[in-house]
KOLFI-309004 format. One record per residue (C-alpha): x negated, y, z. Coordinates in pm, whole numbers, padded with zeros to 5 digits, always signed. Layout:
BEGIN
XYZ/...
***
This chain:
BEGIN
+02850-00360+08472/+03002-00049+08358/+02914-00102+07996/+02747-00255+07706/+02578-00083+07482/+02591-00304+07153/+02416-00081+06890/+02163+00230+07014/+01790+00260+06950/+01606+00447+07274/+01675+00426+07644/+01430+00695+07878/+01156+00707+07653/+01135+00378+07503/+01217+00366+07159/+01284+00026+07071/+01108+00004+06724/+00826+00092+06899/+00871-00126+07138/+00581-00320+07296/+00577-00686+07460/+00474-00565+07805/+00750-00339+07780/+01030-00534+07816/+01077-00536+08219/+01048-00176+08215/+01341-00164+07985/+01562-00415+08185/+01440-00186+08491/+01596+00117+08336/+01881-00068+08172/+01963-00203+08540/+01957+00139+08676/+02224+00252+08498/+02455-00057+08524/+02407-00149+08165/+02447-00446+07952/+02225-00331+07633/+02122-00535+07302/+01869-00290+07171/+01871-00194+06799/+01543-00208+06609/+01473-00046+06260/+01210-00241+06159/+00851-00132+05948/+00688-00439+05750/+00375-00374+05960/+00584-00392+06279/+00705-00754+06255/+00414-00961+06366/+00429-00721+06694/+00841-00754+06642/+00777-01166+06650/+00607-01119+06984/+00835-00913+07142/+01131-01150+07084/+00912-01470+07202/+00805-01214+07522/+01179-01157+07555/+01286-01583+07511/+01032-01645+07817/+01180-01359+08028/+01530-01462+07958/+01459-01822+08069/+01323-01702+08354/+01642-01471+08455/+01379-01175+08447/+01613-00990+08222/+01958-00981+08339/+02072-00670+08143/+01906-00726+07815/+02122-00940+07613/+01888-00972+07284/+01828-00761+07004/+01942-00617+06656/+01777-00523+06343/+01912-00278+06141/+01751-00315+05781/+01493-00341+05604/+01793-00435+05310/+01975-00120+05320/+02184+00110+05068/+01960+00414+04965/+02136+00665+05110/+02142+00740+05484/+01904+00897+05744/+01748+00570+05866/+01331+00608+05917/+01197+00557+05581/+00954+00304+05633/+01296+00081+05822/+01429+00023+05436/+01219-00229+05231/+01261-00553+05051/+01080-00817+05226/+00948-01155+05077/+01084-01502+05078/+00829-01592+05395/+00857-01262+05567/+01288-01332+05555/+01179-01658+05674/+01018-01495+06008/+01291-01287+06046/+01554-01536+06078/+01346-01768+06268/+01380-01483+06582/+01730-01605+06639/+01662-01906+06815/+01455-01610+07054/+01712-01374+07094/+01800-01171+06773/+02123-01152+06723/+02237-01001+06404/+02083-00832+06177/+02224-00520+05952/+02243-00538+05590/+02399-00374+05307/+02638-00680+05178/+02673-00532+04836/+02253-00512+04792/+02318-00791+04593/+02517-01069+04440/+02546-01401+04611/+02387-01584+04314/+02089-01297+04279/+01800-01418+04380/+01619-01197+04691/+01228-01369+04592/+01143-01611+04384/+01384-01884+04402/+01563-01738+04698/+01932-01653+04637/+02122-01423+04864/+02403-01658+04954/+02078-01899+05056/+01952-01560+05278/+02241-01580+05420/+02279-01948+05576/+01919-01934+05655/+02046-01684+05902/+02337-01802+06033/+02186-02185+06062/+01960-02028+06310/+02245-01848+06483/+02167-01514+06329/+02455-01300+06173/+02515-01044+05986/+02649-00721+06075/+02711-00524+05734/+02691-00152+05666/+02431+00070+05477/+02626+00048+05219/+02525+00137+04833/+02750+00456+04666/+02716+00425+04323/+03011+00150+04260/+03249+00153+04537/+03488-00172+04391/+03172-00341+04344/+03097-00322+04694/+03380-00401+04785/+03406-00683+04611/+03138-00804+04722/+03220-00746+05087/+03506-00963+05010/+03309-01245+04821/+03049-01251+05143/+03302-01281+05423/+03513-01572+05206/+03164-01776+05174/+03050-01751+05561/+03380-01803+05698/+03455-02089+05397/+03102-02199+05519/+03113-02167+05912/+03423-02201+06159/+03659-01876+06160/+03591-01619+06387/+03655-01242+06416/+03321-01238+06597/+03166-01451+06271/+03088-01118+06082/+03026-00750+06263/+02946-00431+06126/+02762-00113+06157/+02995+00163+06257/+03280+00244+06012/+03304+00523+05753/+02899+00635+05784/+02709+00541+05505/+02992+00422+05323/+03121+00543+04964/+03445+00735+05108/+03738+00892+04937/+03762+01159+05221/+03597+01390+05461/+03486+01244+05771/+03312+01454+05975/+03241+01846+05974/+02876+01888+06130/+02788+02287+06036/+03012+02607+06108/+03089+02638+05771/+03218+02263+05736/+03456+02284+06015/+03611+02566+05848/+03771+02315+05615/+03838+02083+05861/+04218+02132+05961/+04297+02105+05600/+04077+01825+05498/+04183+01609+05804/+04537+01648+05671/+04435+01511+05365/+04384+01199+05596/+04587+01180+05908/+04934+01316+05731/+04983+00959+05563/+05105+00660+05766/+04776+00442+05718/+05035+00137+05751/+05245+00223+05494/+05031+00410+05210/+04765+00261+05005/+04438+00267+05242/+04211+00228+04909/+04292+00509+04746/+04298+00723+05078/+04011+00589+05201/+03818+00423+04911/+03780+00055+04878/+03497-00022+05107/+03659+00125+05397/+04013-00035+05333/+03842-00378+05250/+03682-00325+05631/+03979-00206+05776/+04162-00517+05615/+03903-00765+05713/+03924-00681+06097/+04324-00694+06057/+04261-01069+05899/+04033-01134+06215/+03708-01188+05910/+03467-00930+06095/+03461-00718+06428/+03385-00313+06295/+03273-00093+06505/+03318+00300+06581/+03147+00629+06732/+03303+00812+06993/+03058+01133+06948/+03257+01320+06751/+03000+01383+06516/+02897+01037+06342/+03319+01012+06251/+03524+01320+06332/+03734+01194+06656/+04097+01261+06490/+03993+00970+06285/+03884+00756+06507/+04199+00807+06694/+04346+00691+06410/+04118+00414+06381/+04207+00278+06728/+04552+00356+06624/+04604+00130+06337/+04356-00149+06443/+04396-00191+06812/+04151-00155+07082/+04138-00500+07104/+03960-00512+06764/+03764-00239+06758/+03337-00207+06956/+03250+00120+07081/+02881+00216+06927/+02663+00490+07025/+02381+00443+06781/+02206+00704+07025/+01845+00710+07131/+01691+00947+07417/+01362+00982+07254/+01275+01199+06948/+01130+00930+06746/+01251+00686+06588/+01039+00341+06452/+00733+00596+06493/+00860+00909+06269/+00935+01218+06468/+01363+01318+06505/+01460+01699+06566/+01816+01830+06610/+01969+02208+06508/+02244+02406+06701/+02504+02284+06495/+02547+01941+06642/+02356+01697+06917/+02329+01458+06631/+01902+01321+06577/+01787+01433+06226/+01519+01354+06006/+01265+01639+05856/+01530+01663+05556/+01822+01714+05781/+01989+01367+05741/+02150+01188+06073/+01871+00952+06184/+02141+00903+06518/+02334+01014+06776/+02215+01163+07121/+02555+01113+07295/+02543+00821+07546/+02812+00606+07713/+02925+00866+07976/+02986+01121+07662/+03125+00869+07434/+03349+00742+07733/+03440+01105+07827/+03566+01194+07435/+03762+00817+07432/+03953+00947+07750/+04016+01303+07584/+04215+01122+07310/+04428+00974+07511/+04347+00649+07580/+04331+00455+07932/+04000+00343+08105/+04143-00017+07997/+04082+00097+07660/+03719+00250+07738/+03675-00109+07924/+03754-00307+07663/+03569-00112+07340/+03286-00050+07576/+03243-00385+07755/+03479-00686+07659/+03483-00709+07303/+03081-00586+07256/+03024-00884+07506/+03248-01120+07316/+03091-01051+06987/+02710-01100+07147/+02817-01421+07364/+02981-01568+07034/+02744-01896+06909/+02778-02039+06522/+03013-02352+06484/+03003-02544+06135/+03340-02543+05952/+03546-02857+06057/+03597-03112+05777/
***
């Protein structure tokens, strides 16, 4: 297997919120084809999770049976996002007590985590009705589904930090240790930041020398990464140094500017860090149309906000080996530690 893709929403021209039962050896097909390991990610629409529930009971057959080699589960990013960010609309809503229930009965099938915005909420706040979010929570990971946070909210960055902090100290208080315990959407996008990073237009990149100064002139070991990089990201960044979650990062060079991810795989080590291409290959996404512009190859919605990426493994693996680093290093972002993090099973704390 020359890869895993761990987080990416469309292979030919399947796009996997759209995706139907019958489809499913058609996608190991193609994933097989290309020497993949995928976990397809799925932005869910409340209408689509009845057919959603019969894809992942379609996909717990086919896996018993060894018909599906390649496909090592699925994702869910949303419904219980931040507002901001170029996600399909109808993939941010606030489902009920019974529809959560449905949701994290699918990990018993196959589902492996699910994205959320940690900071939605606090842990005591009820979700519906008598449902509190810290109760969300363990009815997800007693059916060994985790979270993988991101989508973050923008209006109160220590708040969300804080409360990144206060949901990692109750799931690993709750559940054995694990770096692989927690994951994450891919750093620095859709996060409240305290610098630039990415330039996506002609006119942005004419700041960008200067602006990436601002970021890359101070030793991220030695200066204070909250005010640099705001508290969310530093609270991330110090998390996967603690071995409390497993982040992730793009290699396109357009979803994080690759200076800083250099950096990134600089201060953390490769041997903490997944390799995500949140790309598709078809212009929809969870049935609303994508375009891109001449500026970048990056999926947009009709307002011009990043819906994804259209750079693939060979790209991704191509701009990782510009920087510098080894194919030991595309190996182990790409393959070992994405594999690690899906192959990772729930343990209860020990007494």
């Amino acid at each position: 297997m020359q890869a895993f893709l761990y987080h990416f929403h469309g292979l030919d021209d399947l796009d996997f919120s759209s995706l139907s039962p019958d489809e499913l050896p058609r996608l190991q097909k193609a994933a097989q084809a290309r020497d993949y390991g995928i976990l397809p990610t799925v932005y869910l629409r409340r209408e689509n999770l009845p057919r959603l529930v019969e894809v992942l009971r379609e996909y717990d057959r086919l896996a018993q049976a060894g018909a599906v080699p390649n496909i090592a589960g699925f994702a869910i990013e949303g419904p219980l996002l931040g507002p901001q960010g170029g996600i399909p609309r109808a993939g941010r809503w606030y489902p009920s007590a019974e529809e959560w229930a449905a949701i994290a009965s699918l990990g018993p099938l196959g589902l492996r985590y699910i994205v959320m915005a940690p900071d939605a909420l606090d842990l005591t706040e009820t979700v519906d009705g008598s449902l509190t979010f810290a109760d969300l929570l363990v009815s997800f990971y007693e059916q060994g589904l985790r979270i993988a946070v991101g989508h973050y909210h923008r209006d109160a960055p220590e708040r969300s930090a804080g409360r990144l902090r206060n949901v990692l100290e109750f799931l690993h208080g709750r559940y054995k240790s694990s770096p692989y315990l927690v994951l994450t959407d891919h750093l620095y996008n859709d996060t409240p930041r305290s610098f630039t990073h990415a330039w996506r237009t002609p006119e942005a990149r004419t700041r960008r020398d200067a602006e990436l100064r601002h970021v890359l002139d101070p030793d991220w070991h030695e200066t204070d990464l909250r005010s640099l990089l705001g508290p969310v990201s530093a609270e991330m960044l110090r998390a996967a140094q603690d071995s409390l979650l497993f982040p992730c990062i793009n290699f396109d060079g357009y979803h994080v500017d690759l200076e800083i991810a250099r950096r990134t795989v600089e201060y953390l080590g490769t041997d903490k860090l997944i390799a995500l291409t949140d790309h598709t290959e078809v212009a929809t996404m969870a049935q609303e149309p994508l375009e891109r512009n001449a500026d970048n190859p990056l999926w947009l919605r009709d307002d011009g906000a990043v819906a994804a990426g259209s750079s693939g493994f060979e790209k991704q693996r191509e701009n990782i080996l510009s920087l510098g680093f080894d194919e030991a290093a595309v190996r182990r972002m790409f393959l070992t530690n994405p594999v690690a993090a899906v192959d990772y099973r729930i343990q209860p704390a020990t007494a």
